[in-house]
C-alpha positions as CSV (number, residue, x, y, z in Angstrom):
1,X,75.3,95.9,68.6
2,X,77.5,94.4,70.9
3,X,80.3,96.3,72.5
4,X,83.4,95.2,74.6
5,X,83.5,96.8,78.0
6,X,86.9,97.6,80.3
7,X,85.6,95.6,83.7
8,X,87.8,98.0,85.7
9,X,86.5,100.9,84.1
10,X,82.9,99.7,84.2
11,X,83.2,99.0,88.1
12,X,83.5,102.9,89.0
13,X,80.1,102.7,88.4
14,X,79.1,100.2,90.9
15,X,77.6,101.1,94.7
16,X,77.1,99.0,97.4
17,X,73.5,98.9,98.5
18,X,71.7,101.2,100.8
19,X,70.7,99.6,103.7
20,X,67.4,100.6,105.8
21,X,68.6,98.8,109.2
22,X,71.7,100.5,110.1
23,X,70.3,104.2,111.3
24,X,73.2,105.2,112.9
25,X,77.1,106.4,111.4
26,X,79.4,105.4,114.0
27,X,82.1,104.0,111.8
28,X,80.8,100.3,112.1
29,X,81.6,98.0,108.8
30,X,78.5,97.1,106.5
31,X,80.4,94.7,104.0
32,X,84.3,93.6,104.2
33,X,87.2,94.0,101.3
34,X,87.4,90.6,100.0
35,X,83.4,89.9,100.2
36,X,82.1,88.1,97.6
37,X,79.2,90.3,95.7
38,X,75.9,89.7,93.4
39,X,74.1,92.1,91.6
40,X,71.0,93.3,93.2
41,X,68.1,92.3,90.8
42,X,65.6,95.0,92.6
43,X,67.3,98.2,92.1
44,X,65.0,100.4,90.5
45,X,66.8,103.0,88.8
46,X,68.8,100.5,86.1
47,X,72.2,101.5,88.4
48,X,74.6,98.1,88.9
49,X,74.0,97.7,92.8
50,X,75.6,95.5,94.5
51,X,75.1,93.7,97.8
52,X,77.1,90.8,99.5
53,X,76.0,87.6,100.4
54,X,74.4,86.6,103.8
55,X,73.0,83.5,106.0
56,X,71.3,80.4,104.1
57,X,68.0,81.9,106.0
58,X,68.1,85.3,103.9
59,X,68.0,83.2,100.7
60,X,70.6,84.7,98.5
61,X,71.7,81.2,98.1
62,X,70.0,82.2,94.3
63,X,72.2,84.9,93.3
64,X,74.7,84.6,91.0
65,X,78.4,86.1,92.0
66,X,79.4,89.4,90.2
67,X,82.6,89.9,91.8
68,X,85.1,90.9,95.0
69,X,84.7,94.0,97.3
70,X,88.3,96.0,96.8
71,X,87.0,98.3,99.9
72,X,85.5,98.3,103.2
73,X,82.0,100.1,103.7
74,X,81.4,101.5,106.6
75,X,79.1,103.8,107.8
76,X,79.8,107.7,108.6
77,X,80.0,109.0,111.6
78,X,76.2,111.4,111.5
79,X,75.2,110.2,115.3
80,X,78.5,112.1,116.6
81,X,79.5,114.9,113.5
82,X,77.9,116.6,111.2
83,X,77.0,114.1,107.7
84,X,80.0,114.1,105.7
85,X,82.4,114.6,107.8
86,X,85.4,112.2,108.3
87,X,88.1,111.5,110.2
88,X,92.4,112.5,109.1
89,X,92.4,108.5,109.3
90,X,89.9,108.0,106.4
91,X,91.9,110.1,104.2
92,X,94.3,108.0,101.9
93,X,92.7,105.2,103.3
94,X,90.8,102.4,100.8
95,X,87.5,102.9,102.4
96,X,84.1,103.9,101.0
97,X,81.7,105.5,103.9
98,X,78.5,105.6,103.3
99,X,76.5,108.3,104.6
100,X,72.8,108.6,106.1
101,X,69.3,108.4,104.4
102,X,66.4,109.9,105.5
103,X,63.0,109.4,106.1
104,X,59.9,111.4,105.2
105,X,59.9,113.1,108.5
106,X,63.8,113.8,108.2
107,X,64.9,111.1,110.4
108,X,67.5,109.0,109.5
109,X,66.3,105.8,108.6
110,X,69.7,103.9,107.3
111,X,72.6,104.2,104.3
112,X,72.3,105.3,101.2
113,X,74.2,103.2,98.3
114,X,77.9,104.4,97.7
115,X,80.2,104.1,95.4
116,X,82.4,100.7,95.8
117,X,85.0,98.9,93.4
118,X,84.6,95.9,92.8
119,X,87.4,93.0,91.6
120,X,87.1,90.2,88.6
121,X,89.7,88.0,87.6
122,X,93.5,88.3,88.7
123,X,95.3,87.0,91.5
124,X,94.7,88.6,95.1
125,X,96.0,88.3,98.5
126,X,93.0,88.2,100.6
127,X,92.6,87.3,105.1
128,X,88.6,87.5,104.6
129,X,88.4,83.6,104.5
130,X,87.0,80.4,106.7
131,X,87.5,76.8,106.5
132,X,85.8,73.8,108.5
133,X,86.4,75.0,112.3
134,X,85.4,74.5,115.8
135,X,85.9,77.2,118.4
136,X,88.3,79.2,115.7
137,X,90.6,75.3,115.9
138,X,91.5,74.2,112.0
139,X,92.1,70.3,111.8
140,X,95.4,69.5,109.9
141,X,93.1,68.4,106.9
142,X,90.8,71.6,106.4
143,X,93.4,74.2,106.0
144,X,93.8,75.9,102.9
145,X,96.0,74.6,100.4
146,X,96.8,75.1,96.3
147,X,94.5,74.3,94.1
148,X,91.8,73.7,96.0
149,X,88.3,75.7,94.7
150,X,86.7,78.3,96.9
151,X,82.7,78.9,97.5
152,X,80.8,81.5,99.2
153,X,80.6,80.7,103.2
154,X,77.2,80.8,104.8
155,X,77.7,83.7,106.7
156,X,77.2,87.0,107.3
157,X,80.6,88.2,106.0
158,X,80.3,86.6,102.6
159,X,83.7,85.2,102.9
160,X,85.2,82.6,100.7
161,X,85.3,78.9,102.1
162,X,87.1,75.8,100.6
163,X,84.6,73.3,102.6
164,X,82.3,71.2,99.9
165,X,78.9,70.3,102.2
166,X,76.1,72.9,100.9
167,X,74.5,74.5,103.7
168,X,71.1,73.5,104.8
169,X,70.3,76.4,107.6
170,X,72.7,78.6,109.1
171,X,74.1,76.2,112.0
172,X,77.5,76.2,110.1
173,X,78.6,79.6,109.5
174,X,81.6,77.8,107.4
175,X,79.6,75.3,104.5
176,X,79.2,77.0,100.9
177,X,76.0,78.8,100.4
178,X,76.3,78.1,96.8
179,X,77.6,75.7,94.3
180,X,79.4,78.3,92.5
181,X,83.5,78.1,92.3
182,X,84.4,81.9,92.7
183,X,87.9,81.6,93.2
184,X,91.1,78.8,93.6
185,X,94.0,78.7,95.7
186,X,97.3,79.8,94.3
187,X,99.4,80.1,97.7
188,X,97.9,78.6,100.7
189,X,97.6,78.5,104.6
190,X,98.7,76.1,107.3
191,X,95.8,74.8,110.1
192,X,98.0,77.1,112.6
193,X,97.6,80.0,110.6
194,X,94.1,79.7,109.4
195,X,92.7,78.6,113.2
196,X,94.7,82.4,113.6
197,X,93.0,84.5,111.1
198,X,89.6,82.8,112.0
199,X,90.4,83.7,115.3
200,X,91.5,87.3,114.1
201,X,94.6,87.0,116.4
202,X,97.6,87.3,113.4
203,X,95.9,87.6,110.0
204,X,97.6,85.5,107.5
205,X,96.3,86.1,104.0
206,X,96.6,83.4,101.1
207,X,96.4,84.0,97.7
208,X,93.7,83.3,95.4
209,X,92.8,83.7,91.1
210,X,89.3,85.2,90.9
211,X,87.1,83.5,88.5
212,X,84.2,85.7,88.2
């Protein structure tokens, strides 16, 4: 048998990982919209988990790329209100919160996995990128521009980098982690504007085709 599936459909299904070093819900952001995700190959319970990419030094480096965070995950807010509780800004909003675990004991010990959608393919406007920099400054040469491919940066955002060097340790938060091509340029960014969203002063998004 061999069945066609609706990607978007399927996603629903998808969470982001629970995480066992985050033991407080203060609102703080465990993986960014535009991340770039893998399939976790250790879930235990045959669910599609799905984690995002970190430094060259936590070796996901061998992980293949599933696909694009559409949310932010955040924690909830169980060290101030009760578990489950949000706040009137959370409501409408395209964020999935993930609330505590516990420990044996009853003590909170980190997040458990929540639900999280998860992009292939299209064309996407997207700010959670990063080019060759130093001190947030783009050179004229290393901005973004059409055409050019897009790899997982070596950092703890999982962004999406158009620099070519494979990282060798975690000195340059801005060389790919991976070979992979994940996504290419369709509409582009000046140095000026990219040394800006690095920066996180103006966030100027460019536009990219998905390609896992």
């Amino acid at each position: 048998m061999f069945i066609p599936r609706q990607p978007v459909l399927e996603n629903q299904f998808c969470k982001f990982a629970s995480q066992t070093n985050t033991t407080t819900g203060i609102g703080a952001s465990l993986c960014e919209a535009g991340a770039v995700l893998y399939l976790d190959s250790s879930a235990t319970n045959q669910e599609a988990i799905v984690k995002r990419y970190s430094t060259y030094a936590a070796g996901d480096s061998s992980n293949a790329p599933f696909g694009f965070a559409e949310q932010r995950v955040k924690t909830g807010y169980h060290s101030v209100m009760p578990t489950g509780a949000v706040l009137p800004g959370d409501l409408g909003s395209s964020d999935a919160i993930a609330q505590p675990s516990y420990d044996s004991s009853g003590d909170i010990n980190g997040t458990n996995a929540v639900p999280l959608g998860v992009a292939h393919m299209g064309i996407w406007e997207t700010t959670h990128y990063v080019c060759e920099h130093t001190e947030n400054t783009v050179t004229d040469g290393n901005h973004m521009k059409p055409g050019q491919s897009l790899h997982i940066a070596c950092n703890n955002g999982s962004k999406v980098t158009n620099n070519t060097d494979t990282a060798t340790d975690d000195t340059l938060d801005y060389e790919r982690l991976t070979i992979d091509v994940v996504a290419k340029v369709v509409t582009g960014a000046s140095a000026g504007q990219c040394s800006a969203n690095i920066a996180n002063s103006t966030l100027y998004p460019i536009r990219i085709k998905l390609l896992v």
